[in-house]
C-alpha positions as CSV (number, residue, x, y, z in Angstrom):
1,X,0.0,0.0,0.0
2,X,1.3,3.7,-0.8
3,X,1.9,5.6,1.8
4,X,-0.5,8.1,1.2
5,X,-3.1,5.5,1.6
6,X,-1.6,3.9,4.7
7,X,-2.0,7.3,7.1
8,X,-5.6,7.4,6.2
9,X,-6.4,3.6,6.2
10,X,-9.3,3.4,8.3
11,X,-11.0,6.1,7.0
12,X,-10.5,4.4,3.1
13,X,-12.1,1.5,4.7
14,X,-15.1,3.4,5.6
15,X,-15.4,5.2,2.5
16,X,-15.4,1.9,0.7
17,X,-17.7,0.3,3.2
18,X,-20.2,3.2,2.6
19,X,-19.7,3.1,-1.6
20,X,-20.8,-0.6,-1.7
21,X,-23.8,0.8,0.8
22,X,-24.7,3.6,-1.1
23,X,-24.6,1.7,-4.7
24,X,-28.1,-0.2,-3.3
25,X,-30.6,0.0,-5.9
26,X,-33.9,-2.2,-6.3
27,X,-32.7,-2.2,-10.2
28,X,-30.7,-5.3,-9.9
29,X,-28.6,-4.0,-13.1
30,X,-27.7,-0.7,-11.1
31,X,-25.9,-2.7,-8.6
32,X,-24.4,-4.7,-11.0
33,X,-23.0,-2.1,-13.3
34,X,-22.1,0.0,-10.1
35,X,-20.1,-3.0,-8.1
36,X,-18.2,-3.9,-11.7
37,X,-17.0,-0.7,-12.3
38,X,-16.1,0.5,-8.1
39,X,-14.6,-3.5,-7.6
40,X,-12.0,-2.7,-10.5
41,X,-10.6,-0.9,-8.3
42,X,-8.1,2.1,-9.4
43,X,-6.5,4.8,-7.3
44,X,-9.4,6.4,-5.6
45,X,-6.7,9.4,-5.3
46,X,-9.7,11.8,-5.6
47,X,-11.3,10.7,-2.5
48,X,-7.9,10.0,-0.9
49,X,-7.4,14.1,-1.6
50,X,-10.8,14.5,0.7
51,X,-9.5,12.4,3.6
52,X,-5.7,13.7,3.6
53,X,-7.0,17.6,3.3
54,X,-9.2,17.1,5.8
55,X,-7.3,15.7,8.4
56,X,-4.4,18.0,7.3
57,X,-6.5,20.7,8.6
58,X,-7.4,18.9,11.7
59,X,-10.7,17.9,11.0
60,X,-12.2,15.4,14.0
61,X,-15.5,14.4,12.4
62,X,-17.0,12.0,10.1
63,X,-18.3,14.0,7.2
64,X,-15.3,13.1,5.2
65,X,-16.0,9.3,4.5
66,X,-19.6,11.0,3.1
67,X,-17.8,13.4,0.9
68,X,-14.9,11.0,-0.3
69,X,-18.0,8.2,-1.2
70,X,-19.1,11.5,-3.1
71,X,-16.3,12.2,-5.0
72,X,-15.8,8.6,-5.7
73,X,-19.3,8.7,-7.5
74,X,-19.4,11.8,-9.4
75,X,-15.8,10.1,-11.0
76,X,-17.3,6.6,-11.7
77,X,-20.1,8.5,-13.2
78,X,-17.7,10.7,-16.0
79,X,-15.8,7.5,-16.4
80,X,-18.9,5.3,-17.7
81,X,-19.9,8.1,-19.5
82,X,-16.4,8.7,-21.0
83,X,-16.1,5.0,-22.2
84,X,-19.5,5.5,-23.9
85,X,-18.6,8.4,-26.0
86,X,-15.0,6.9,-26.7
87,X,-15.8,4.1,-27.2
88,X,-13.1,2.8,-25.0
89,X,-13.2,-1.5,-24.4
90,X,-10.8,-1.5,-21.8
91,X,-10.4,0.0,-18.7
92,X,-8.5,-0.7,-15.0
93,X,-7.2,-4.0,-17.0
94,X,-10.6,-5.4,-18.1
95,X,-13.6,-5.0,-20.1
96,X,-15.3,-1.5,-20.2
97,X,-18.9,-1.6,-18.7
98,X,-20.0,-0.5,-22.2
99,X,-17.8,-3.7,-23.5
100,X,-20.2,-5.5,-21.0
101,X,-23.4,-4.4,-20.8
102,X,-24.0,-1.9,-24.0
103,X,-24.0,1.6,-24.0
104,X,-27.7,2.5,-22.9
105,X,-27.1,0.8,-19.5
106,X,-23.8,2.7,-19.0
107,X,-25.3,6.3,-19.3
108,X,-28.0,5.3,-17.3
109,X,-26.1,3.9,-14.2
110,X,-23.5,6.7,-14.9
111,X,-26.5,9.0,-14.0
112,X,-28.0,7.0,-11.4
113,X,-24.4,7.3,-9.6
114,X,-24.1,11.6,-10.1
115,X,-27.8,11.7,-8.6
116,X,-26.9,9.6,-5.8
117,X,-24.1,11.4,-4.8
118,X,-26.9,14.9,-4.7
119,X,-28.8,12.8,-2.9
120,X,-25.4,12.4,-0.2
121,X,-24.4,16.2,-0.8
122,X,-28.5,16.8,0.8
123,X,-27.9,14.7,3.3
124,X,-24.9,16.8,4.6
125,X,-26.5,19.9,4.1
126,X,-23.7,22.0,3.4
127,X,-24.4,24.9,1.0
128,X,-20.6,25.8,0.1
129,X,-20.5,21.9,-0.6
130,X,-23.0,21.7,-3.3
131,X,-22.4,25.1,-4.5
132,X,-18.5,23.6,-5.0
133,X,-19.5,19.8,-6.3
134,X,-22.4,21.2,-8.6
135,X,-20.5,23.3,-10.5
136,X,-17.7,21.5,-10.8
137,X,-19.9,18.3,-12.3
138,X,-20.7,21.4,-14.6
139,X,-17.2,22.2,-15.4
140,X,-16.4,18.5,-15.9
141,X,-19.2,18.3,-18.6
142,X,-18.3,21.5,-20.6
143,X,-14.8,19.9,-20.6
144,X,-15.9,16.6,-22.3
145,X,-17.8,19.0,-24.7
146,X,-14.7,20.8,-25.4
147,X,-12.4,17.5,-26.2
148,X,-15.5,16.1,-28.3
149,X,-15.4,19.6,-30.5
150,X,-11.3,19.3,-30.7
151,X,-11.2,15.6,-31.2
152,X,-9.6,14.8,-34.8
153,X,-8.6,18.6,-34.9
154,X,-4.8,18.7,-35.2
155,X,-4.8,22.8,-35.0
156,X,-5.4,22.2,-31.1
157,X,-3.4,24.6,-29.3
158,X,-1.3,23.9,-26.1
159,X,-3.8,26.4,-24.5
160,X,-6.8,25.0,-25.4
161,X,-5.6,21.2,-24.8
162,X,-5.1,22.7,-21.0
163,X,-7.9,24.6,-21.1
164,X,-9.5,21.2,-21.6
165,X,-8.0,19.1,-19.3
166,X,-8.3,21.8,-16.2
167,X,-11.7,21.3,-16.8
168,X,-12.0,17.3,-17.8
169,X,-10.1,16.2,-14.8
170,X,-8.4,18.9,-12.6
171,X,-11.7,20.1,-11.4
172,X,-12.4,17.1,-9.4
173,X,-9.6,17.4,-8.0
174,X,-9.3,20.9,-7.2
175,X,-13.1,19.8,-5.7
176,X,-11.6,17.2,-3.8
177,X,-9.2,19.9,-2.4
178,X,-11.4,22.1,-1.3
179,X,-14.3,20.6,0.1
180,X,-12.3,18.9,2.5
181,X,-11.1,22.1,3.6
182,X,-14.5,23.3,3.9
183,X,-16.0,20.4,6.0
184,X,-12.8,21.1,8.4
185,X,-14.1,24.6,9.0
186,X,-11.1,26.2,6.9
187,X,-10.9,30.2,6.0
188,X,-11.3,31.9,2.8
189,X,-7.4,31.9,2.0
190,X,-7.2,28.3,3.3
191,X,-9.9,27.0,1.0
192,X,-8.8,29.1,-1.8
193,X,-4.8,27.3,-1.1
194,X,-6.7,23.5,-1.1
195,X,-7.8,24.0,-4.5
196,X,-4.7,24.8,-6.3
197,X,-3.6,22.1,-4.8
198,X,-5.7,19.8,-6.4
199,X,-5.8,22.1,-9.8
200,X,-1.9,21.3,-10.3
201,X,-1.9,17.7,-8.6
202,X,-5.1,17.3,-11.4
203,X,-3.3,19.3,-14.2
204,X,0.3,17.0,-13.5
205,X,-1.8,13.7,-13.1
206,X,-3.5,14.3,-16.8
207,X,-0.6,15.0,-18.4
208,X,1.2,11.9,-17.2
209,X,-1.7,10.0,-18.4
210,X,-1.3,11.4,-21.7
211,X,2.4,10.9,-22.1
212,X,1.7,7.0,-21.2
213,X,-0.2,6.5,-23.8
214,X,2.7,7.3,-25.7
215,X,5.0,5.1,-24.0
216,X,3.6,2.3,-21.3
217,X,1.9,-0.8,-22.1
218,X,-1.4,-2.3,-22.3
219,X,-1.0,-4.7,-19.5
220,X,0.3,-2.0,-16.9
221,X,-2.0,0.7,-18.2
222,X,-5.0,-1.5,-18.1
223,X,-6.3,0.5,-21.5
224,X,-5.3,0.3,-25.1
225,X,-1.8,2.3,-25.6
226,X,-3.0,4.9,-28.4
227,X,-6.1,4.7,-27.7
228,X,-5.7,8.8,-27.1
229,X,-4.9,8.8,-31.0
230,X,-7.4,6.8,-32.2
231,X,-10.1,8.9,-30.7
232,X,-8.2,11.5,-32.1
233,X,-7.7,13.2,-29.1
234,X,-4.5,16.1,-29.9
235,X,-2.7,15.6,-26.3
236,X,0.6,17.9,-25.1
237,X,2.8,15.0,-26.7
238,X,1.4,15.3,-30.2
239,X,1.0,18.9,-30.2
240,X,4.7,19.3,-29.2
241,X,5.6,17.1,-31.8
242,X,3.8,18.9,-34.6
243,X,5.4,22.2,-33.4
244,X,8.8,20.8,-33.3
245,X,9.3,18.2,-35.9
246,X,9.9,18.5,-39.6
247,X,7.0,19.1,-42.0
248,X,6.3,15.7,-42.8
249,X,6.6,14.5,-39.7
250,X,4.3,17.0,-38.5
251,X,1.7,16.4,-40.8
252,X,2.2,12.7,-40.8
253,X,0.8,13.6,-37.2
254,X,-1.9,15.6,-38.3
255,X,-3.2,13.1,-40.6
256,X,-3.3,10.6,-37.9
257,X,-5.4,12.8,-35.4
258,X,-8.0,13.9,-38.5
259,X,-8.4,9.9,-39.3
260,X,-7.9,8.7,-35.5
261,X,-5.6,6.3,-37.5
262,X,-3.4,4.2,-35.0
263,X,-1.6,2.0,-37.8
264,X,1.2,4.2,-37.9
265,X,1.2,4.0,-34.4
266,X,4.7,3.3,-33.6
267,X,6.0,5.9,-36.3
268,X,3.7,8.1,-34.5
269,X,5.8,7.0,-31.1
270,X,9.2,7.5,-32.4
271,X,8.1,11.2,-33.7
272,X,6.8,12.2,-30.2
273,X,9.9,10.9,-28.9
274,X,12.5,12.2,-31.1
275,X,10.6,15.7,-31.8
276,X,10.6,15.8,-27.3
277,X,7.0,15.4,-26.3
278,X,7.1,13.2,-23.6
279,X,9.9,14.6,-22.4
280,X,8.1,18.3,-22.6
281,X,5.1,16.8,-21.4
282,X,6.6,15.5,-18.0
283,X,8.6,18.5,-17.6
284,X,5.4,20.2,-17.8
285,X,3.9,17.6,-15.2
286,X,6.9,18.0,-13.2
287,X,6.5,21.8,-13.0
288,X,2.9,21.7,-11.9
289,X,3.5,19.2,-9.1
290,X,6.2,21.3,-8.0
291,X,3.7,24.6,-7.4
292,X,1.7,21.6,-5.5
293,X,4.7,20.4,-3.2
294,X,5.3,24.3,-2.2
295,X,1.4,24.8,-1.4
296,X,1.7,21.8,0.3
297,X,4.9,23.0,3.0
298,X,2.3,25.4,4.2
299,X,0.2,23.2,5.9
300,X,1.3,22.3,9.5
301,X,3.7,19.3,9.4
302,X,1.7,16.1,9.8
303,X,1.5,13.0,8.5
304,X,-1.1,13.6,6.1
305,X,0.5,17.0,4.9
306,X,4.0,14.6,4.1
307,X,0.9,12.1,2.6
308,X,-0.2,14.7,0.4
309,X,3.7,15.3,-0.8
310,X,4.2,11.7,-1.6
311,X,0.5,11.8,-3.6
312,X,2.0,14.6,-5.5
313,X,5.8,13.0,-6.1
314,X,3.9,9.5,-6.9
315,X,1.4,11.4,-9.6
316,X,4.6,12.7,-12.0
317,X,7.0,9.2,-11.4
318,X,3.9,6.7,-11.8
319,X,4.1,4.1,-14.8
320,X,0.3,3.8,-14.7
């Protein structure tokens, strides 16, 4: 077990006690769907971000297991509906629910989980918390908008491919961030130092994500290496790439994205390689997680503030 995960350990136990709780349904295919997709398992560092900010700051309750299970939910949703409109078949090493079960039943339990986690955020009754969590589910959506619109566009700029993934996956985690600094009664300046924590933890954790698919495997990914190019999805390392290498390699790139073509995959790999974009990429990863670490030696030294550190190191060096 990480050590991030090991400070916390009881309180992950709870959380995960209370997801297979919550996923109840008298639709015997909710519960199906929901257990398939939360038993794969995965990182969970979203809800890990809830428990360690929250005990960072001293919080003594047990609002926190709610809010994790929250998180947990609004990110199982995006991922079933994610798989849907990428058509992804594999994901955490196995069969994508959509693989499984079609696409129809996906949405539908993907929307069955984000109500269920409003129906938690009630339960709390904490106004700053649903203010947070229901605008960030807004975000998230106008940033899987956003990558539909620029998917097989090769004229993606590097601003706009951020732009996208602040909004795609650094929200959560900036909501992560902050809401546990809300539920442990932090101040304005507090709250507002949570959430770029988890806006460049997020931002660092996407762009590794997107330099793997440049350069891990199927097995210890558990998803299809360039699968990003044939959705034709124009990540940091291909937009590096056209900006950097010569004009038929850049267009050989191009070409690729327009026709989400992946049978000049590895040709596509030795370009992004050569031309520096994985290399660029991590740097840029590297950078944000740094800003993180340095927000992070402001909390008062704890375990979970050196928890939070190793999160952040582990998010840039990971090979998965």
């Amino acid at each position: 077990m990480q050590s991030f995960h090991e400070v916390v350990q009881n309180d992950f136990e709870s959380v995960n006690r209370l997801i297979i709780d919550q996923l109840h349904s008298d639709v015997a295919l909710v519960e199906n769907i929901g257990h398939y997709i939360v038993d794969a398992g995965g990182k969970r560092l979203r809800p890990l971000l809830v428990l360690l900010m929250a005990n960072a700051l001293n919080y003594k309750g047990q609002q926190h297991i709610d809010l994790a299970a929250i998180i947990e939910f609004i990110h199982t949703a995006t991922l079933l509906h994610d798989d849907v409109v990428d058509v992804s078949s594999l994901r955490r090493g196995r069969p994508t629910a959509n693989a499984e079960w079609g696409n129809a039943p996906s949405v539908l339990v993907g929307d069955f989980l984000y109500s269920r986690s409003f129906q938690m955020m009630v339960a709390i009754g904490n106004m700053d918390i649903m203010a947070i969590l229901s605008d960030t589910t807004n975000i998230i959506s106008e940033g899987e908008v956003q990558q539909l619109v620029n998917a097989r566009n090769p004229d993606v700029t590097e601003d706009n491919y951020l732009t996208v993934i602040h909004k795609k996956t650094a929200a959560l985690f900036e909501a992560a961030c902050e809401i546990g600094a809300v539920i442990a009664g932090a101040n304005a300046q507090q709250r507002a130092q949570a959430r770029q924590i988890g806006y460049h933890l997020g931002v660092a954790f996407q762009l590794i994500d997107d330099a793997l698919d440049y350069e891990g495997n199927a097995e210890e990914l558990g998803k299809n290496v360039g699968d990003d190019l044939a959705e034709g999805k124009p990540t940091l390392p291909l937009i590096h790439a056209i900006a950097n290498g010569t004009s038929e390699e850049a267009e050989l790139v191009k070409q690729s994205i327009r026709d989400g073509d992946i049978n000049k995959l590895q040709q596509i790999i030795t370009i992004v390689q050569q031309r520096g974009g994985l290399e660029y990429t991590k740097e840029c990863a590297r950078n944000h997680a740094e800003k993180a670490q340095a927000l992070i030696a402001n909390l008062s030294a704890t375990p979970y503030q050196s928890a939070l550190a190793d999160l952040t190191r582990f998010s840039v060096e990971r090979s998965n």
